[in-house]
C-alpha positions as CSV (number, residue, x, y, z in Angstrom):
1,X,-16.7,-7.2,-20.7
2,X,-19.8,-7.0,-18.2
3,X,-22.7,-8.9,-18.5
4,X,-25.5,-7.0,-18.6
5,X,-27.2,-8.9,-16.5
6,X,-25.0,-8.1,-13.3
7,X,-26.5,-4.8,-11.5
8,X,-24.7,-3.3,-8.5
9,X,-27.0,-3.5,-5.3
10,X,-27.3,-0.8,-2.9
11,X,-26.9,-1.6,0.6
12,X,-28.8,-0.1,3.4
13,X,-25.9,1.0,5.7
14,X,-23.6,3.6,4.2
15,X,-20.3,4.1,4.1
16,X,-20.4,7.6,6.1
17,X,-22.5,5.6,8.5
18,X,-19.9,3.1,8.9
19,X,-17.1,5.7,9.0
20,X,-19.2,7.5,12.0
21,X,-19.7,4.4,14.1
22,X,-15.7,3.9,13.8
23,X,-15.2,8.0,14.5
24,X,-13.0,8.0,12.1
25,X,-12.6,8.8,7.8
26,X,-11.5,5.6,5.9
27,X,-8.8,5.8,3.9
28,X,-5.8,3.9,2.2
29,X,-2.1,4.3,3.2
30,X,-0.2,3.6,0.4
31,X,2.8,2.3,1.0
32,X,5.2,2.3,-1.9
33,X,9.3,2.0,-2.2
34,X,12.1,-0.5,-3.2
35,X,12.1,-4.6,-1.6
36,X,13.8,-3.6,1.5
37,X,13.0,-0.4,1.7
38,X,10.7,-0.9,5.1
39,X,7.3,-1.0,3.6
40,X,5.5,-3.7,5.7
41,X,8.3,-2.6,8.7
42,X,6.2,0.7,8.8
43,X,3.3,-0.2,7.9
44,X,2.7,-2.8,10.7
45,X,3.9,0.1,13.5
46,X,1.7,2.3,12.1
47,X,-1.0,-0.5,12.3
48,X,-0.1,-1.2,16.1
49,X,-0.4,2.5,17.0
50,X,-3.8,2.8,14.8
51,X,-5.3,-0.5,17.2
52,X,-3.7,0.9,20.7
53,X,-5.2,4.0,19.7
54,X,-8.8,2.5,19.4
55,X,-8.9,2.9,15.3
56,X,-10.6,0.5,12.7
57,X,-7.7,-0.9,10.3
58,X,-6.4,-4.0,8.4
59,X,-3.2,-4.4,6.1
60,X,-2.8,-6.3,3.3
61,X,0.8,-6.9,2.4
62,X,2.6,-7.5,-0.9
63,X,3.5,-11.2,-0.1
64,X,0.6,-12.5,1.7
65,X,-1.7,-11.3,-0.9
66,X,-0.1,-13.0,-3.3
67,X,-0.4,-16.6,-0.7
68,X,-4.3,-16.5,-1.8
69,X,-6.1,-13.6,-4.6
70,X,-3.3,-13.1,-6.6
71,X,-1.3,-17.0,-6.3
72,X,-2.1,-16.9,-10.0
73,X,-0.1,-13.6,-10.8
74,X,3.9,-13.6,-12.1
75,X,6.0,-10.6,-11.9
76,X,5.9,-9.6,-15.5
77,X,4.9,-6.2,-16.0
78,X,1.1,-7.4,-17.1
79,X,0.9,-9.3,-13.8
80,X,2.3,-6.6,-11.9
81,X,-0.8,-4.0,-13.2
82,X,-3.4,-6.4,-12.5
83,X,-1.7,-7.1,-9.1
84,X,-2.1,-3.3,-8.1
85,X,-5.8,-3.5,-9.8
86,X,-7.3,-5.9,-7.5
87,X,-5.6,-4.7,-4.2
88,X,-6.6,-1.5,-5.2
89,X,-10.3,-2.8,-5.6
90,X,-10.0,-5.0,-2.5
91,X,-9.1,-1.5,-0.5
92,X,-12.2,-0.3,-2.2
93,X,-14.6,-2.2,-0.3
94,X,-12.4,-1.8,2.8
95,X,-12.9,1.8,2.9
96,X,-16.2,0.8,2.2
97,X,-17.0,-0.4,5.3
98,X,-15.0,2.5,7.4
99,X,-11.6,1.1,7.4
100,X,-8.1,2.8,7.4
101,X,-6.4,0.2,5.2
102,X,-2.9,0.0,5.1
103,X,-1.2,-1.6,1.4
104,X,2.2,-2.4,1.7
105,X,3.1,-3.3,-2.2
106,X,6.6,-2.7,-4.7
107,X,3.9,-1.4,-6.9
108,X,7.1,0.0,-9.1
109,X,5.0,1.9,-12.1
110,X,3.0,5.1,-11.4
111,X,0.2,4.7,-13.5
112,X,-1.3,2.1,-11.0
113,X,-0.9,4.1,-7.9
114,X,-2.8,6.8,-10.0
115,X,-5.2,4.1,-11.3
116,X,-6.0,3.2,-7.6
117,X,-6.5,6.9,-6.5
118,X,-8.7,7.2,-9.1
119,X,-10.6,4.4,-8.2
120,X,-11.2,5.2,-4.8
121,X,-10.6,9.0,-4.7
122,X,-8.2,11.5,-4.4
123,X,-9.1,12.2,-0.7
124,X,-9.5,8.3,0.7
125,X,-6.1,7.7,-0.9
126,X,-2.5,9.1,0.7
127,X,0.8,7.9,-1.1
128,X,3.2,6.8,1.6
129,X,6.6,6.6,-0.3
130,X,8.8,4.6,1.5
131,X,12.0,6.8,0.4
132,X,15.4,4.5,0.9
133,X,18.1,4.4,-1.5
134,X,18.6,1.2,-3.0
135,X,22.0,0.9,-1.6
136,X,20.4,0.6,1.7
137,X,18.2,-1.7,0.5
138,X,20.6,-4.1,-0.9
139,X,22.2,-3.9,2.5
140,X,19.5,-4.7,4.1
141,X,17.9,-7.3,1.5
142,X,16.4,-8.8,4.2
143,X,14.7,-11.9,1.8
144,X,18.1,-12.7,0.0
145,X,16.4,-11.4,-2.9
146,X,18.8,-8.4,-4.8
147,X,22.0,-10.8,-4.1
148,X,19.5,-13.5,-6.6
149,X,18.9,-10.8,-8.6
150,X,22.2,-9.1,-9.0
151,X,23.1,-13.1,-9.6
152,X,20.5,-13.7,-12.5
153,X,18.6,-15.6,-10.7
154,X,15.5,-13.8,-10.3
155,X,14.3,-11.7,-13.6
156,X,11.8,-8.4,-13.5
157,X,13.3,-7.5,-10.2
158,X,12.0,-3.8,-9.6
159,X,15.6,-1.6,-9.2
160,X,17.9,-4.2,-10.8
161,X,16.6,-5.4,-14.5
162,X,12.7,-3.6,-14.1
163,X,12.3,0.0,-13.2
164,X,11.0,1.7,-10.3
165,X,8.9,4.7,-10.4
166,X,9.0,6.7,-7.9
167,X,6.2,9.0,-6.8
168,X,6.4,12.4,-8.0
169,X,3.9,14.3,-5.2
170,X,3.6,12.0,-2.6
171,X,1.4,13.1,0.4
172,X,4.0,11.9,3.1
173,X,7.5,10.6,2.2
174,X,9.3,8.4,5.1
175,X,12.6,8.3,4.9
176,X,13.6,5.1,6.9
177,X,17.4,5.5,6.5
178,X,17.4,8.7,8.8
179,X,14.7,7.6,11.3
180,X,13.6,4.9,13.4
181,X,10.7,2.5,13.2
182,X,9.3,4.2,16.1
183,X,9.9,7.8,14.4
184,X,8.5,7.0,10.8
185,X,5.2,6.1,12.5
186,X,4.5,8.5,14.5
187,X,5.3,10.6,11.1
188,X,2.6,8.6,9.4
189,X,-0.1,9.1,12.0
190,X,0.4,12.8,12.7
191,X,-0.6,12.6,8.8
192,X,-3.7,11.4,9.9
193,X,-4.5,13.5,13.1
194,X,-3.8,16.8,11.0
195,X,-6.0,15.7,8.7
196,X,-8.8,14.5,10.2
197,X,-8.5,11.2,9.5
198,X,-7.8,10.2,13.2
């Protein structure tokens, strides 16, 4: 419920202004996929090639976002939505001020990745499904965490006991089985350069 007596203030500087001085369009890069699947692994190469290339970025990751705004959230389903709702408005003000921002999260269900483009637009927002098969996740399980899991000992894990939807029109799908870090990058930003972004 708002309180009516909250108003939204203008600011003087615009968001194309911003975007202008960076000579480039903000946008989010959604990275989605399975634990293990390579999200922040991609993410922060395609981050290092966006600052060596002289672009305007910052990435907020699924586990250090939840260090500090969202140290309060669980992993029950409920949590889980309101997890995606704040990074999702958090990217908001990113793109804001003329960012590319780069979200590496689970974020299993697809009625929050739609809730996010919807918040911020269908053309500032580009789903980045991180496409690995779970088996190569678990092999890689680079946290421990399926082996806990598969073990019991960690509940509403997203493949194992809580479901994982997978986009269904995804505007670039990396497939980090078949390529290398290197590879899946350059795929990402050749997104970008194609589409003006870059």
């Amino acid at each position: 419920m708002k309180d009516e007596n909250i108003v939204w203030h203008p600011t003087h500087v615009s968001q194309k202004q911003r975007a202008e001085q960076k000579n480039q369009r903000p946008c989010i890069l959604w990275f989605t996929g399975l634990s293990g699947s390579g999200k922040s692994t991609v993410a922060n190469a395609v981050e290092s090639k966006l600052f060596e290339a002289g672009s305007h970025s910052y990435l907020l990751d699924g586990d250090n976002v939840r260090h500090g705004i969202n140290k309060d959230l669980t992993f029950t389903d409920e949590d889980r939505i309101e997890n995606i709702r704040r990074i999702g408005e958090i990217s908001k003000l990113f793109i804001d001020s003329g960012l590319i921002v780069l979200t590496a999260f689970i974020s299993p269900f697809r009625a929050d990745r739609a809730m996010v483009r919807e918040l911020v637009g269908d053309a500032e927002f580009i789903e980045v499904f991180i496409d690995t098969p779970i088996e190569v996740c678990e092999q890689r399980d680079p946290k421990g965490l399926y082996k806990k899991a598969r073990q019991g000992e960690i509940k509403h894990f997203t493949g194992i006991d809580s479901p994982y939807e997978a986009p269904e029109n995804p505007e670039i799908v990396v497939k980090t089985a078949e390529l290398n870090i290197e590879e899946c990058a350059d795929f990402v930003l050749d997104y970008l350069k194609q589409n003006n972004y870059i």
